[in-house]
N, C-alpha and C positions, 0 to 999 in steps of 0.2 A: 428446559433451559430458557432463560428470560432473553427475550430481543430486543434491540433498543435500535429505534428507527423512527428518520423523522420527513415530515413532505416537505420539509423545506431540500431537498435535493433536485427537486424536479426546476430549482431556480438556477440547475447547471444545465442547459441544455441547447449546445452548441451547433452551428448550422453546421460547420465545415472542418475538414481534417484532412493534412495532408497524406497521401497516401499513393505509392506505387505513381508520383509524377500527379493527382491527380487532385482536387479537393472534392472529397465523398463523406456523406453520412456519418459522424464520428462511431466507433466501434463503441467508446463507452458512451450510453445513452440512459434515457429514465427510466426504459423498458428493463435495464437488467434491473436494478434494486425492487421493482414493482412483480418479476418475476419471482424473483428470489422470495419476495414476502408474501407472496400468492400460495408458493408451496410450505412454508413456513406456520402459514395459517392453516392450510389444509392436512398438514404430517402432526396440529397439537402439539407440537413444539413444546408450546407454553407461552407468558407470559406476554404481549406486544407492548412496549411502554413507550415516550416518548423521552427526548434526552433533557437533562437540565443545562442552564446556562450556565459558560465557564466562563473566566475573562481571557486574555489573550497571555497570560500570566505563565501559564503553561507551554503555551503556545512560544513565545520569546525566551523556555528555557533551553528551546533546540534548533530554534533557525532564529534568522541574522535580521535586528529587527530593520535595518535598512531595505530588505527583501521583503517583509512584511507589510512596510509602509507604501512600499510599490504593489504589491499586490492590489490594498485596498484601494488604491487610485487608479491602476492601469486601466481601467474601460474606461472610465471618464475622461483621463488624458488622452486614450487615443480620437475619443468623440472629441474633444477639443481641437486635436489638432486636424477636424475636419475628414479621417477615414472614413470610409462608408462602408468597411466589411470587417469580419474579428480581427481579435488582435490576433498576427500570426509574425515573429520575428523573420526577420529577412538579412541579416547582418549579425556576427556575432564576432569578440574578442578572439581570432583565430593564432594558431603558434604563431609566437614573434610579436604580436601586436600588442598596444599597451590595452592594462583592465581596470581600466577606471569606467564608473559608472556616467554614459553620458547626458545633459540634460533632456536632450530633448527625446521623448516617448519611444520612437521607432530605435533608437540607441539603447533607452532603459531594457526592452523586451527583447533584444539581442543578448545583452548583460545577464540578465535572469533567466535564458532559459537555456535549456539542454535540447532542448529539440525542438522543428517544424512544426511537429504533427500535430501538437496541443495547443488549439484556441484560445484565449480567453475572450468571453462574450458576457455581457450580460445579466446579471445573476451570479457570476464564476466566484466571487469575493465572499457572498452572504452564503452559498451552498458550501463551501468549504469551511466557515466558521460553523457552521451547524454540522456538517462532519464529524468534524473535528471534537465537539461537544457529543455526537453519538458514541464517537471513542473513550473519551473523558467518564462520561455516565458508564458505560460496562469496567472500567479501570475500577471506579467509583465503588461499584457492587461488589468487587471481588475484593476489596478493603474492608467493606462490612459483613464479608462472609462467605459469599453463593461461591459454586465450585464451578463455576464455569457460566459465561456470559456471550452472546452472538451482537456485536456493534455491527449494525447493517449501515458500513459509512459508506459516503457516496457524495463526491468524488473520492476514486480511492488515494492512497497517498505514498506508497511507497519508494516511489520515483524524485517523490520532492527532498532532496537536500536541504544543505545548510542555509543555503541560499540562490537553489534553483529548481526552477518546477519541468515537469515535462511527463510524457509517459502517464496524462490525462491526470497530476496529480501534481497537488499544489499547498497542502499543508500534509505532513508526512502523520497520520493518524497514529501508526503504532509507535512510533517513536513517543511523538506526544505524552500517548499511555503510558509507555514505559518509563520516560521521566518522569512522569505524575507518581508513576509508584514508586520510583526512588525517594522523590519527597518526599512520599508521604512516610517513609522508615523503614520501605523495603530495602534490605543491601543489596541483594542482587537479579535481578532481574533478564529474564531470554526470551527473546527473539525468535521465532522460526518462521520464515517467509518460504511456503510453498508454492507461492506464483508461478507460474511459467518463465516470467521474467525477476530477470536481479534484481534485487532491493533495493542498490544504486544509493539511493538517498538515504536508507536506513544505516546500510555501510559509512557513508560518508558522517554522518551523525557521529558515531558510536566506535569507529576506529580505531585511535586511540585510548580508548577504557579500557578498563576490568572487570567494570561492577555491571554490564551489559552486554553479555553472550548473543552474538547473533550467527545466525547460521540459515542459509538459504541454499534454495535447490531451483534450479533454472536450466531453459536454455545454453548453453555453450555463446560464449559474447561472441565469438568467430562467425556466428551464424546468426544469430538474436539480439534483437536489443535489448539493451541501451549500449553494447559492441563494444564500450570503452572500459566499463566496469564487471566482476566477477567472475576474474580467472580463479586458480587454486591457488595460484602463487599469496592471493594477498589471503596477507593468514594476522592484520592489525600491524601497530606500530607502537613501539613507545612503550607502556604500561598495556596498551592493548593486544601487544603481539600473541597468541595465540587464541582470542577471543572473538576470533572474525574466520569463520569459516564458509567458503564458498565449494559447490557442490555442481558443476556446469555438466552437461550433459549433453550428448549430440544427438540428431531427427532421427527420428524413429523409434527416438528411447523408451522400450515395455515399460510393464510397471514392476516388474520383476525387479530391472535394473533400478529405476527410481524406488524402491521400497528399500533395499537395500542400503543406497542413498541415504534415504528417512530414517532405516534403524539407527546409523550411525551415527546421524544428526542428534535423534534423542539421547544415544547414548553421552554423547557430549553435554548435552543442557541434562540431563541425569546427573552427570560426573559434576558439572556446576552447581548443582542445588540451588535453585534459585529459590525465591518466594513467589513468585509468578511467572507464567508464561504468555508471552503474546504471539498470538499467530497468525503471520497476515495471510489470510487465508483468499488467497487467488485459486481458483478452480479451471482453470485457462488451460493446464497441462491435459484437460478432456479429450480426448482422439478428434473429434470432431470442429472442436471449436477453430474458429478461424486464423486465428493469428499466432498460431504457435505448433510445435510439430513434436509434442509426446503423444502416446497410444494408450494413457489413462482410459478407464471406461469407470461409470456411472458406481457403479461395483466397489471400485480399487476406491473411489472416496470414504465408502464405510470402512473399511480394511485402513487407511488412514486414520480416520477417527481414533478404531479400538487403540491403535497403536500411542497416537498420542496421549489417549487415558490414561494409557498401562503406569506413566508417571505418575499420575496421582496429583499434580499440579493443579493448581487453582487457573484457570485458565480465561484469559477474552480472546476473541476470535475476532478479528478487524475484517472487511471484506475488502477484498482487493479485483483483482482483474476476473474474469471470467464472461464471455463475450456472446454475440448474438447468435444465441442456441437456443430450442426451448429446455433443455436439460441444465443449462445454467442453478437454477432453481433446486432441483433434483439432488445435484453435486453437490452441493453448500448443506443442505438438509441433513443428507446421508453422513458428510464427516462430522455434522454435528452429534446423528444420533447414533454414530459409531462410538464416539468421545463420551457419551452418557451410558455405554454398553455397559 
């Protein structure tokens, strides 16, 4: 399976994140994507390539290009306006209040984001346009043919919305793809977000459609973030109502339960026939991994893999969350060359 990965990621790499009251070490850091391609390299995988360049064309077919235009400016506005540490919102449009975007900087970064915890520093603007481009390039291949593609993007993106970032992610990569294959003459296109956490922003994207099956398997929002989004209840809206499937699960969930879960997800993006499938492939639900409370082991990712094969789908694989473990690497690999079984 060909990889597509690029070093321009290592231009996201943020000092601070808030966490449990504190600013600590952000969870997503350069270490994972350089992990993940360490064992990538060493399992022969196949192909390592680097991404091509997209315009933002794609980009402006799924989020709001006024959110956009902030992104590429927010470090430098806030350097302007004399901060001295990341950008980190401190005010946000809360119930009752009005949602107009305000001028000045520390107002913009309340407006746009969903959460605290994610920075912007830096490098944050050019590492996610290249992202987003590693995503693009495996959409790309699976248009001219390969039966399955690894985008090793980084930041990941599944948290970004229409027009909000948060959850260490700030251009939404598999959405992206998936609009690109609708243009390009795919009709229908699916989603499966196996993150630990909810897809949040991919939901929010694709809601109301038809022609864009998504379906994710997370935490329980009662208990995980992003806590606002992915009960069972939202099942789309509009033209989208039954094409939005959420799958929440509470701590300590085996993999018995979540596979379960998985079968019935596929069954559904089965039942849709798509012409592709994207999978933002978060490996976060590891027993181990820090920030999230499934009992997945190392194992249960292969077992994953064969499963999503079994469709026979032309598949990209988006990397998503998966955190400071050295098996991070291991997990990513194995549902790869479970998918190739």
């Amino acid at each position: 399976m060909r990889t597509i990965y690029s070093e321009q990621h290592r231009l996201r790499d943020a000092r601070t994140e808030l966490y449990g009251g504190e600013l600590v070490q952000p969870f997503e850091k350069p270490s994972r994507a350089e992990t993940v391609l360490r064992v990538v390299r060493e399992s022969n995988l196949g192909e390592i390539s680097a991404p091509e360049a997209f315009s933002l064309e794609p980009v402006l077919a799924v989020h709001d290009a006024d959110y956009i235009a902030f992104l590429e400016t927010a470090w430098q506005e806030w350097q302007d306006a004399g901060y001295a540490g990341e950008v980190i919102p401190s005010v946000w449009p809360a119930r009752r209040m009005q949602s107009r975007v305000p001028r000045f900087i520390d107002g913009k970064v309340g407006y746009y984001a969903m959460a605290a915890e994610t920075s912007i520093s830096e490098g944050t603007w050019a590492a996610a346009l290249s992202s987003k481009d590693v995503a693009l390039t495996g959409a790309k291949a699976l248009l001219e043919g390969e039966r399955g593609v690894f985008s090793l993007c980084r930041p990941p993106g599944h948290h970004a919305a229409l027009d909000m970032y948060g959850g260490y992610c700030f251009l939404n990569n598999a959405a992206i793809a998936a609009q690109y294959l609708r243009d390009q003459g795919a009709e229908r296109v699916a989603i499966l977000d196996i993150d630990f956490h909810h897809g949040n922003g991919t939901q929010d994207i694709f809601y109301a459609r038809d022609d864009v099956l998504f379906c994710s398997l997370h935490g329980d929002p009662e208990d995980a973030f992003p806590h606002f989004l992915g009960y069972a209840d939202e099942t789309g809206s509009g033209p989208g109502t039954g094409f939005n499937r959420n799958y929440p699960m509470p701590p300590g969930t085996p993999f018995k339960q979540w596979q379960a879960a998985l079968a019935d997800a596929l069954a559904r993006v089965d039942e849709f026939s798509p012409q592709y499938l994207v999978v933002s492939l978060g490996v976060d639900a590891f027993e181990n991994d820090p920030i999230s409370f499934f009992k997945l082991t190392s194992a249960d990712f292969l077992t994953t893999g064969e499963m999503i094969g079994e469709l026979g789908i032309p598949t990209l694989f988006a990397m998503e969350g998966g955190y400071d473990v050295d098996e991070v690497g291991v997990n990513v690999v194995n549902v790869l060359k479970g998918y190739e079984v």
